[in-house]
Backbone of each chain as nested JSON, in Angstrom:
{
  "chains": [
    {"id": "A", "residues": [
      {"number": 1, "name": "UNK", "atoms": {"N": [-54.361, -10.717, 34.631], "CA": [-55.459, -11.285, 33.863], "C": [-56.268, -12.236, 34.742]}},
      {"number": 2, "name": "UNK", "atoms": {"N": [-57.735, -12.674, 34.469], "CA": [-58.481, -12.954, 35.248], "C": [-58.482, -14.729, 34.597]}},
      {"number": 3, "name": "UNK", "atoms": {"N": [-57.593, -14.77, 33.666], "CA": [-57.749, -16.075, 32.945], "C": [-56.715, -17.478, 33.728]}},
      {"number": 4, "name": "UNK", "atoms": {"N": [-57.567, -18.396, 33.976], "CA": [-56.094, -19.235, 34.581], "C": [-56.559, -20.462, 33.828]}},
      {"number": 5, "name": "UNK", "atoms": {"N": [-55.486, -21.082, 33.601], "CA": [-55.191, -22.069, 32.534], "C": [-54.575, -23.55, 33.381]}},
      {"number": 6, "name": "UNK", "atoms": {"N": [-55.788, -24.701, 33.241], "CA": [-55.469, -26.056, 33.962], "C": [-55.175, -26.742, 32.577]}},
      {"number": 7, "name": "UNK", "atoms": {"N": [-53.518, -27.184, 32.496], "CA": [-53.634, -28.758, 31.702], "C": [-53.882, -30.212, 32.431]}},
      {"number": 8, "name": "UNK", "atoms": {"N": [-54.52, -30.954, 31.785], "CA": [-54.872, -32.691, 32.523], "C": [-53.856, -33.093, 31.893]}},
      {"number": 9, "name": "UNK", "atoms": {"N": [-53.344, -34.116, 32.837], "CA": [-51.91, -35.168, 32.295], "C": [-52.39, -35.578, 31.107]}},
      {"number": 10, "name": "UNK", "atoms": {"N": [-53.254, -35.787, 30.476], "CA": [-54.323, -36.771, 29.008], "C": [-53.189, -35.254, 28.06]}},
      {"number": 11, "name": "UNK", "atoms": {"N": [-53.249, -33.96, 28.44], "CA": [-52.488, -33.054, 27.898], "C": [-53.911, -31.947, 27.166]}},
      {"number": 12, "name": "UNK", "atoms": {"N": [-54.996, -32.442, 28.03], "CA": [-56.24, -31.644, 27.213], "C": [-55.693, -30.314, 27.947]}},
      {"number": 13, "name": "UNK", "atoms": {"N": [-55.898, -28.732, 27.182], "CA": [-55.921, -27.378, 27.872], "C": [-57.085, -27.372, 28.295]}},
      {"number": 14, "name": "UNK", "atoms": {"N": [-57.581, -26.416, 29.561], "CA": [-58.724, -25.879, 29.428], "C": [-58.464, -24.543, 30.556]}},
      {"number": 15, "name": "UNK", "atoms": {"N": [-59.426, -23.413, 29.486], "CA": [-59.086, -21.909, 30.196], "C": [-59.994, -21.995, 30.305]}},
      {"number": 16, "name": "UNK", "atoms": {"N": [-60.045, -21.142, 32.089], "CA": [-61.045, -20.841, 32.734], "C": [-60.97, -18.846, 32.886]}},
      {"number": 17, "name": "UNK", "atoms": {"N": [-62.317, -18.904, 32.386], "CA": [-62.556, -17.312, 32.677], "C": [-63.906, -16.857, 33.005]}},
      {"number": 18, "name": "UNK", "atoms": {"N": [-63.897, -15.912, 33.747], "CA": [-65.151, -15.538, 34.724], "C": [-66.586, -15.618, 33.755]}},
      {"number": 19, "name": "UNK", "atoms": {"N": [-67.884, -15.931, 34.274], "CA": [-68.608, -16.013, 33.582], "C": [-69.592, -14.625, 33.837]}},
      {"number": 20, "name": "UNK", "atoms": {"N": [-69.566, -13.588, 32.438], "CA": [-70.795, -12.316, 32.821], "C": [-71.999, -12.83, 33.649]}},
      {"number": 21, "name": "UNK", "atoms": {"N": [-72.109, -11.491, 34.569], "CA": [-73.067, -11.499, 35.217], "C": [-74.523, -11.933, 34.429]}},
      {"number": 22, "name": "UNK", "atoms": {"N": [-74.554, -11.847, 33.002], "CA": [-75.326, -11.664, 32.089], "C": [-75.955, -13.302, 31.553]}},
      {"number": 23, "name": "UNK", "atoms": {"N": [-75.287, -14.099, 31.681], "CA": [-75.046, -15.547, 31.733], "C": [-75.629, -16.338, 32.445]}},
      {"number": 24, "name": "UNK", "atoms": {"N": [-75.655, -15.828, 34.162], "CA": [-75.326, -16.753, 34.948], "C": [-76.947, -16.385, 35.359]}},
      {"number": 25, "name": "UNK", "atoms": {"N": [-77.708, -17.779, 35.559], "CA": [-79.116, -17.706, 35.886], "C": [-79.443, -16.933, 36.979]}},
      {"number": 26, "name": "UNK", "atoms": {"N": [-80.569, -16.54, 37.365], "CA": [-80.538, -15.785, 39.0], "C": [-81.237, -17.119, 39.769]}},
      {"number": 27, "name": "UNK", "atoms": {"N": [-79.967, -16.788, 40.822], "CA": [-80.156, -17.776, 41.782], "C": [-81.93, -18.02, 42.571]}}
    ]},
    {"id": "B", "residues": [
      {"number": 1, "name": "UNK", "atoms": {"N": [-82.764, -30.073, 24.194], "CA": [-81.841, -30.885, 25.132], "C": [-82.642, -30.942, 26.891]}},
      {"number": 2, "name": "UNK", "atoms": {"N": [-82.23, -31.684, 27.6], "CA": [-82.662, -31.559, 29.375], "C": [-81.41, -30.378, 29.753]}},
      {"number": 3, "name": "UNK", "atoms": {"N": [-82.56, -29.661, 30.747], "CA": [-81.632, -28.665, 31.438], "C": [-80.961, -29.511, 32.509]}},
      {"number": 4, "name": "UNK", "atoms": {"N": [-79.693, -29.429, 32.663], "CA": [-78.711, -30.098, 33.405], "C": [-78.035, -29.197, 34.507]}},
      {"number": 5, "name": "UNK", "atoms": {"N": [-78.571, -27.883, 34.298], "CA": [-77.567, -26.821, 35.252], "C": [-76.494, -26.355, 34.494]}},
      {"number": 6, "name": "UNK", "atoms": {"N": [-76.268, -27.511, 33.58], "CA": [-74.972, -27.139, 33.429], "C": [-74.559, -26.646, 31.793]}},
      {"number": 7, "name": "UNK", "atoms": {"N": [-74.368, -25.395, 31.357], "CA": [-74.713, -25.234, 29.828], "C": [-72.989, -24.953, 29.305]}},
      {"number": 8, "name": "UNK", "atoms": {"N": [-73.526, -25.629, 27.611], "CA": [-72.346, -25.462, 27.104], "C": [-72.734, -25.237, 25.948]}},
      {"number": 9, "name": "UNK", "atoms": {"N": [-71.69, -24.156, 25.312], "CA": [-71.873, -23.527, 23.769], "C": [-70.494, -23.365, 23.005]}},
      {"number": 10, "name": "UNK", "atoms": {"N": [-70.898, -23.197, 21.746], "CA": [-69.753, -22.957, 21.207], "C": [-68.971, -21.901, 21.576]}},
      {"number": 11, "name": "UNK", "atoms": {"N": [-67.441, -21.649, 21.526], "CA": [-66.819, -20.586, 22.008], "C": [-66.173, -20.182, 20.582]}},
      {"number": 12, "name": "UNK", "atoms": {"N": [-66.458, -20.913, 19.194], "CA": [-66.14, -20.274, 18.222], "C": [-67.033, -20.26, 16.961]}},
      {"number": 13, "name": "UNK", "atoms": {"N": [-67.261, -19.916, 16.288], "CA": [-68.199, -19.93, 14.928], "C": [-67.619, -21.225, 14.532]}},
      {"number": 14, "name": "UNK", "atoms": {"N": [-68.843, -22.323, 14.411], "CA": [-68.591, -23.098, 13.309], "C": [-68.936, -23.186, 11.94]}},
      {"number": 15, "name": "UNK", "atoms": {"N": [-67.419, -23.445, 11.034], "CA": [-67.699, -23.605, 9.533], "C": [-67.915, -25.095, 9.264]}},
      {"number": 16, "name": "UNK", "atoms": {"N": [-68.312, -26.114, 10.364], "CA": [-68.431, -27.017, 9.679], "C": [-66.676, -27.905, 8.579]}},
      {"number": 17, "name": "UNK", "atoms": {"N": [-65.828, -27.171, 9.039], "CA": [-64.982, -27.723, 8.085], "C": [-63.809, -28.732, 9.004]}},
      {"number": 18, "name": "UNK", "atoms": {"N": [-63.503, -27.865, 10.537], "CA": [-62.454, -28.869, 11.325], "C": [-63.702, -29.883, 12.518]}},
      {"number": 19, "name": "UNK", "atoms": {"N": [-62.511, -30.799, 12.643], "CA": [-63.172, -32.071, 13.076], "C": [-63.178, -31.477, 15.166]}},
      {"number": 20, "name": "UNK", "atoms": {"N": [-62.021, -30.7, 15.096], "CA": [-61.69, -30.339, 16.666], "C": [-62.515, -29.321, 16.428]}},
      {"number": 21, "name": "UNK", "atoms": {"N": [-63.13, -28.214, 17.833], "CA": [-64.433, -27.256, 17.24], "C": [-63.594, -26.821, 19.124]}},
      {"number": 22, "name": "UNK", "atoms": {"N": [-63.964, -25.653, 19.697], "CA": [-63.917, -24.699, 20.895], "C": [-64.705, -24.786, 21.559]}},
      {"number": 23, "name": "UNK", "atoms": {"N": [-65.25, -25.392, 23.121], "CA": [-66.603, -25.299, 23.392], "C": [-66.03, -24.638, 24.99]}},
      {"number": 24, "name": "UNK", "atoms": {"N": [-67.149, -23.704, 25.353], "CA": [-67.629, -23.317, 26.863], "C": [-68.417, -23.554, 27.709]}},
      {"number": 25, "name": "UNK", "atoms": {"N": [-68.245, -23.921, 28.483], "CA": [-68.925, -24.622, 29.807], "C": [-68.731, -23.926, 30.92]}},
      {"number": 26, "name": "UNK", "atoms": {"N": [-70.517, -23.905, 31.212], "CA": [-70.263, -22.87, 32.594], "C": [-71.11, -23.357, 33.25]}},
      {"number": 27, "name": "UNK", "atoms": {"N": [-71.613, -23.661, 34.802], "CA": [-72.444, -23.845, 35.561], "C": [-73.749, -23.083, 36.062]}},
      {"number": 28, "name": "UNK", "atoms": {"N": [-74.748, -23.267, 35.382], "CA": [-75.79, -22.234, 35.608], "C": [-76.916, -22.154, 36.607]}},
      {"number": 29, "name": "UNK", "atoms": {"N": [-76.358, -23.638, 37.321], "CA": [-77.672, -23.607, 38.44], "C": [-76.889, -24.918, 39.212]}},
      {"number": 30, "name": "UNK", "atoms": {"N": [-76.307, -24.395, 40.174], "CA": [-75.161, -25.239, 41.155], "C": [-76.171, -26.777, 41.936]}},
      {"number": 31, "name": "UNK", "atoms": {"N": [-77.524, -26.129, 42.228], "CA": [-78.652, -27.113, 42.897], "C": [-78.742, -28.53, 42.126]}},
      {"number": 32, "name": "UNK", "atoms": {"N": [-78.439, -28.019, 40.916], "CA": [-78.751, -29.529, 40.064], "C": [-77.268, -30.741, 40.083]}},
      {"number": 33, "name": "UNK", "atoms": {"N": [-76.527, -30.021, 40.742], "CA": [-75.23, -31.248, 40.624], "C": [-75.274, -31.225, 42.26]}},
      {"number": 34, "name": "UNK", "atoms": {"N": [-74.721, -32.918, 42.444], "CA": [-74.406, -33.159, 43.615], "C": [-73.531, -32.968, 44.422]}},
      {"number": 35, "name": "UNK", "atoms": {"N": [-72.617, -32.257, 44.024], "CA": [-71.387, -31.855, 44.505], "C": [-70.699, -30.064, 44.185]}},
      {"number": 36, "name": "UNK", "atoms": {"N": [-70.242, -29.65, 44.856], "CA": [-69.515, -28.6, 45.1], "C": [-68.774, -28.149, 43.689]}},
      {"number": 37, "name": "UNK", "atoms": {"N": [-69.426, -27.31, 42.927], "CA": [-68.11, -26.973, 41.413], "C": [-67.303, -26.439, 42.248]}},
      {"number": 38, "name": "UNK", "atoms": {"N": [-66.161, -25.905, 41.264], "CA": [-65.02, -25.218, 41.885], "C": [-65.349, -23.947, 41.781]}},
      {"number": 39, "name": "UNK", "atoms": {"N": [-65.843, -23.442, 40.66], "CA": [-66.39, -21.989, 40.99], "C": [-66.933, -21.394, 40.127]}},
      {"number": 40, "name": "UNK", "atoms": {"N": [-67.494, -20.164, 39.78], "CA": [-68.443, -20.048, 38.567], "C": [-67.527, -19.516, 36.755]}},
      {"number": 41, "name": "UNK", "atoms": {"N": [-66.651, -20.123, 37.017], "CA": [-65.333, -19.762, 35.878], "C": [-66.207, -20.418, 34.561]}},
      {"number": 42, "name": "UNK", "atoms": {"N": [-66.275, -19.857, 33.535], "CA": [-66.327, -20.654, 32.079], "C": [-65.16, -21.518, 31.764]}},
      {"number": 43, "name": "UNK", "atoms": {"N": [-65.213, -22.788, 31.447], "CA": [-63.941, -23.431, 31.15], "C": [-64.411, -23.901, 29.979]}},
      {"number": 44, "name": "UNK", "atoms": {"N": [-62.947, -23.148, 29.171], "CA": [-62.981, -23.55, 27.779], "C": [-61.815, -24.438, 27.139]}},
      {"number": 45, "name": "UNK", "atoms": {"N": [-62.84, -25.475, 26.362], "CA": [-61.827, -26.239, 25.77], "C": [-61.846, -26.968, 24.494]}},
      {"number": 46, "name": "UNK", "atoms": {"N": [-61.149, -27.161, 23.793], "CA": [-61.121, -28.258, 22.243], "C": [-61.741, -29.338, 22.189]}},
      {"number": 47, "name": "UNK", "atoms": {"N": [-62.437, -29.802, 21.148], "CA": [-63.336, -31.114, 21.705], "C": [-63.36, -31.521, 19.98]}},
      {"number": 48, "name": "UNK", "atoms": {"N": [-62.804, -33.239, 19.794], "CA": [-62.615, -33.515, 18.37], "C": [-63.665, -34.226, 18.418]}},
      {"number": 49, "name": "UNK", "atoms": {"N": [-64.829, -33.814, 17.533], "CA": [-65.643, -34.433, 17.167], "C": [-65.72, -35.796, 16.592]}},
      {"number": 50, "name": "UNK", "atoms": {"N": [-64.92, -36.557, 16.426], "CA": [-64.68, -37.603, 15.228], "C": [-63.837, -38.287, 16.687]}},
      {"number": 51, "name": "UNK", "atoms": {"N": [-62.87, -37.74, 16.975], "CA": [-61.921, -38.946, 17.906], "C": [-62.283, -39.467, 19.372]}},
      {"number": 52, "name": "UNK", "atoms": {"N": [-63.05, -37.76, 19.898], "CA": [-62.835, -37.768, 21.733], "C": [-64.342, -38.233, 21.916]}},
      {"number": 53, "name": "UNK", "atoms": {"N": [-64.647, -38.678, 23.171], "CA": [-66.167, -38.549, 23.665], "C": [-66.241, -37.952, 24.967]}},
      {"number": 54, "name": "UNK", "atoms": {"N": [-67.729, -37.036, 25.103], "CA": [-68.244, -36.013, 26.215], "C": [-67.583, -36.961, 27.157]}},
      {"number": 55, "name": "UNK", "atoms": {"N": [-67.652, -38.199, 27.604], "CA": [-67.487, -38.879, 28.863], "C": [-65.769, -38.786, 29.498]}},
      {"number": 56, "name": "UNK", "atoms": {"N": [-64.861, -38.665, 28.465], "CA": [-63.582, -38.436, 28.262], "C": [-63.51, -37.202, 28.635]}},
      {"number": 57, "name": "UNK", "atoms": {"N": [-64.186, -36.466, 28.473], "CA": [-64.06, -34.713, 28.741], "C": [-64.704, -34.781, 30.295]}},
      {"number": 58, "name": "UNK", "atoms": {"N": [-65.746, -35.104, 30.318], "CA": [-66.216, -35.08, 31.727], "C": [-65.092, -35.938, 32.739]}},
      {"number": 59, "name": "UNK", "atoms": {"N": [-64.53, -36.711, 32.695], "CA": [-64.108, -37.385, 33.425], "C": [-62.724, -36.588, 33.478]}},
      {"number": 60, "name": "UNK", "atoms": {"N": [-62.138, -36.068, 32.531], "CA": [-60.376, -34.996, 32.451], "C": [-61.117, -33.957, 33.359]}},
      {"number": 61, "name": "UNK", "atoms": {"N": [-62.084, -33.626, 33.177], "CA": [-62.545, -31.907, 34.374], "C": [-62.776, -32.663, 35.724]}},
      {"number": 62, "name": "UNK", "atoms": {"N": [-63.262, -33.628, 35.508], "CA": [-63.65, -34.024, 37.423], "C": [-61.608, -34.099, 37.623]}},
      {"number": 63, "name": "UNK", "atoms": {"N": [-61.116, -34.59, 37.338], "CA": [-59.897, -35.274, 37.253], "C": [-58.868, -33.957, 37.56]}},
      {"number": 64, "name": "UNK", "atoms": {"N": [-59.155, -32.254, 36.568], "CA": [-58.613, -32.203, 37.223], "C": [-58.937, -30.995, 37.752]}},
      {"number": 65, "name": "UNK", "atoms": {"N": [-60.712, -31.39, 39.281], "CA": [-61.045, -30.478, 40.065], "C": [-61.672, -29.747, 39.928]}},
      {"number": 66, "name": "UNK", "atoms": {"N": [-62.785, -29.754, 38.441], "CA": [-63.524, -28.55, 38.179], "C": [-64.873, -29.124, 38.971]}},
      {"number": 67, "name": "UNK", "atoms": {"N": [-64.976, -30.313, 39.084], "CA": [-66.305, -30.991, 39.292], "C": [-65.595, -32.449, 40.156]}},
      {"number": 68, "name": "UNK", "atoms": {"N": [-67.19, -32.65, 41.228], "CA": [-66.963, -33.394, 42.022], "C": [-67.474, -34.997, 41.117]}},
      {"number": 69, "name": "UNK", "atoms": {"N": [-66.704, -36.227, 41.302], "CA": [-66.817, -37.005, 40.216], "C": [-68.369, -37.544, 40.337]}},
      {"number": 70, "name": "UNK", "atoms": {"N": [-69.038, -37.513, 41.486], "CA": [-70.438, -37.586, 41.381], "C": [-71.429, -36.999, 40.471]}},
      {"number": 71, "name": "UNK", "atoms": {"N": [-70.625, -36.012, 39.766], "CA": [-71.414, -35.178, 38.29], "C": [-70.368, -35.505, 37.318]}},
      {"number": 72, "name": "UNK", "atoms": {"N": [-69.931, -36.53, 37.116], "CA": [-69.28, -37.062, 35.787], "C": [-70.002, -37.202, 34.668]}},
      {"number": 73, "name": "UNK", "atoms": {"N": [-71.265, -37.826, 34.934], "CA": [-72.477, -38.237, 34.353], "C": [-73.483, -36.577, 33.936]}},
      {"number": 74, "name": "UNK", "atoms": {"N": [-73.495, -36.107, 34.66], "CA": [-74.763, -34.762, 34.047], "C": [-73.441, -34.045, 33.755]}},
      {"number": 75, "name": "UNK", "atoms": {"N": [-71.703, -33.424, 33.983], "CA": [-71.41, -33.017, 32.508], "C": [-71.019, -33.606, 31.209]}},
      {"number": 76, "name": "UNK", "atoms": {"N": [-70.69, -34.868, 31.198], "CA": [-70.649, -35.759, 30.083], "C": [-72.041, -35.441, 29.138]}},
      {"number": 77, "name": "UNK", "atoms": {"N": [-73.407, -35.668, 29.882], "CA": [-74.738, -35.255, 29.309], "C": [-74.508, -34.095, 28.507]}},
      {"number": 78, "name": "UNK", "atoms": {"N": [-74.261, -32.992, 29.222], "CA": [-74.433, -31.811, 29.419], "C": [-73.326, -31.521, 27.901]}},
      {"number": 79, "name": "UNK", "atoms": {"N": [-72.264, -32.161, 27.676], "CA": [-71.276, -31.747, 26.499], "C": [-72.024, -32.968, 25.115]}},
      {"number": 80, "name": "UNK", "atoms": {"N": [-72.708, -34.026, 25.492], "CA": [-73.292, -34.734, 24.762], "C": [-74.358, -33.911, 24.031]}},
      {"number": 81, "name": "UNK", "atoms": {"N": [-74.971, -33.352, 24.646], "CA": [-76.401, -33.098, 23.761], "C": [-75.837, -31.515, 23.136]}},
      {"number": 82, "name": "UNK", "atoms": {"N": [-74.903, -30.871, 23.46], "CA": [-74.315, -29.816, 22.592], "C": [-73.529, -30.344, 21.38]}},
      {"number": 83, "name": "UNK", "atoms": {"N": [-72.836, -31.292, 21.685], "CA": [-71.574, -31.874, 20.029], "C": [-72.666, -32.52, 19.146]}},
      {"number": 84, "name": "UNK", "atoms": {"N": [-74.168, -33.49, 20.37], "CA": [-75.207, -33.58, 19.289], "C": [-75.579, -32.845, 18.497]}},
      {"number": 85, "name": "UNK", "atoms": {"N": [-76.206, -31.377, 18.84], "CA": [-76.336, -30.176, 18.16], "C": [-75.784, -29.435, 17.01]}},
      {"number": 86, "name": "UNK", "atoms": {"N": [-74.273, -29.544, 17.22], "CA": [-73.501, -29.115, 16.46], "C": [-73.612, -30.399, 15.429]}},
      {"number": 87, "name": "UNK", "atoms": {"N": [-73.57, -31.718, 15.096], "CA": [-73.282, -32.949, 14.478], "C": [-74.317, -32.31, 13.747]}},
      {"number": 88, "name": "UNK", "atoms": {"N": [-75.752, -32.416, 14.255], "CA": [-77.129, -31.947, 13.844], "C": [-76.656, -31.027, 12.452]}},
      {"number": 89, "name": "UNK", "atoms": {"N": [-76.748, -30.259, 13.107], "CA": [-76.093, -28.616, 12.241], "C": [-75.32, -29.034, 10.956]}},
      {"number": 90, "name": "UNK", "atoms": {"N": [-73.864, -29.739, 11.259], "CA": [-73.406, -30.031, 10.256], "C": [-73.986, -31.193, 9.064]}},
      {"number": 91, "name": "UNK", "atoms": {"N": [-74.701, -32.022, 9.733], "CA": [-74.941, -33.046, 8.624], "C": [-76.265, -32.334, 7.579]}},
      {"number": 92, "name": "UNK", "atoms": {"N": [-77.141, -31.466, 8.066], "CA": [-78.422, -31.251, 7.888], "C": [-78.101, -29.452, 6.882]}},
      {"number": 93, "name": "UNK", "atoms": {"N": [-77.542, -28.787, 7.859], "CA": [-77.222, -27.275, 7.283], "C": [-76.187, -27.167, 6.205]}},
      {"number": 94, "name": "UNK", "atoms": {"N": [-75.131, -27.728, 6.755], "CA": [-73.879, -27.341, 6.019], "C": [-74.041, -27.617, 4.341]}},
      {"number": 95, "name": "UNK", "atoms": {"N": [-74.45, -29.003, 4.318], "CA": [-74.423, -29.316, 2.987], "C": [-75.629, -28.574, 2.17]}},
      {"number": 96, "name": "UNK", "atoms": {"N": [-76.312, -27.782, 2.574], "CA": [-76.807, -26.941, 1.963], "C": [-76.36, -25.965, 1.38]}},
      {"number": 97, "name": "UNK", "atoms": {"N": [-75.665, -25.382, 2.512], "CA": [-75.331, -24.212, 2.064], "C": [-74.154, -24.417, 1.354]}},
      {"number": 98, "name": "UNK", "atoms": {"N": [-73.425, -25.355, 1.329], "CA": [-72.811, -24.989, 0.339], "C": [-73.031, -25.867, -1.032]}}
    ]}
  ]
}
């Protein structure tokens, strides 16, 4: 899976997953 | 809202009914922060409307490595003027509709 998952010591989750090409402004 | 580079939306339908709500954050224009993101990943996370503040959230992601702490300030902004939005929404829409 392309998903990876950081917890902060505070104990907040946060998943990170790729952002569509569709999304992302053109550079 | 000011474009910040940096956009964030809901990652779930809000009913307006829980106080915690899903939000996504992704980096849409790297030029506008002063520092290096970690990479173009959406990072999604819980955000209690009523308890936490954007600055608390911005400061847990610099903290741990999504962002260089020199953009503490434009994503704190950047999650501010979205939970504004949503607050918006709920005080103004909700009680309409129902």
């Amino acid at each position: 899976s392309s998903l990876t998952q950081v917890v902060h010591s505070a104990g907040r989750r946060f998943i990170v997953s790729p952002v569509p090409e569709s999304r992302l402004r053109e550079q | 809202a000011e474009d910040t580079g940096v956009r964030v939306e809901l990652a779930e339908e809000d009913h307006g009914r829980k106080s915690s709500i899903a939000l996504r954050l992704w980096v849409e224009d790297p030029k506008k922060l002063k520092g290096k993101p970690k990479d173009n990943g959406a990072i999604e996370f819980t955000f209690d409307l009523e308890k936490e503040t954007p600055d608390d959230v911005a400061q847990e992601m610099v903290e741990s490595g999504f962002f260089h702490e020199n953009d503490v300030k434009i994503v704190a902004k950047s999650i501010r003027d979205r939970v504004a939005l949503i607050q918006w929404r709920r005080e103004r829409i909700w009680p309409i509709i129902q």
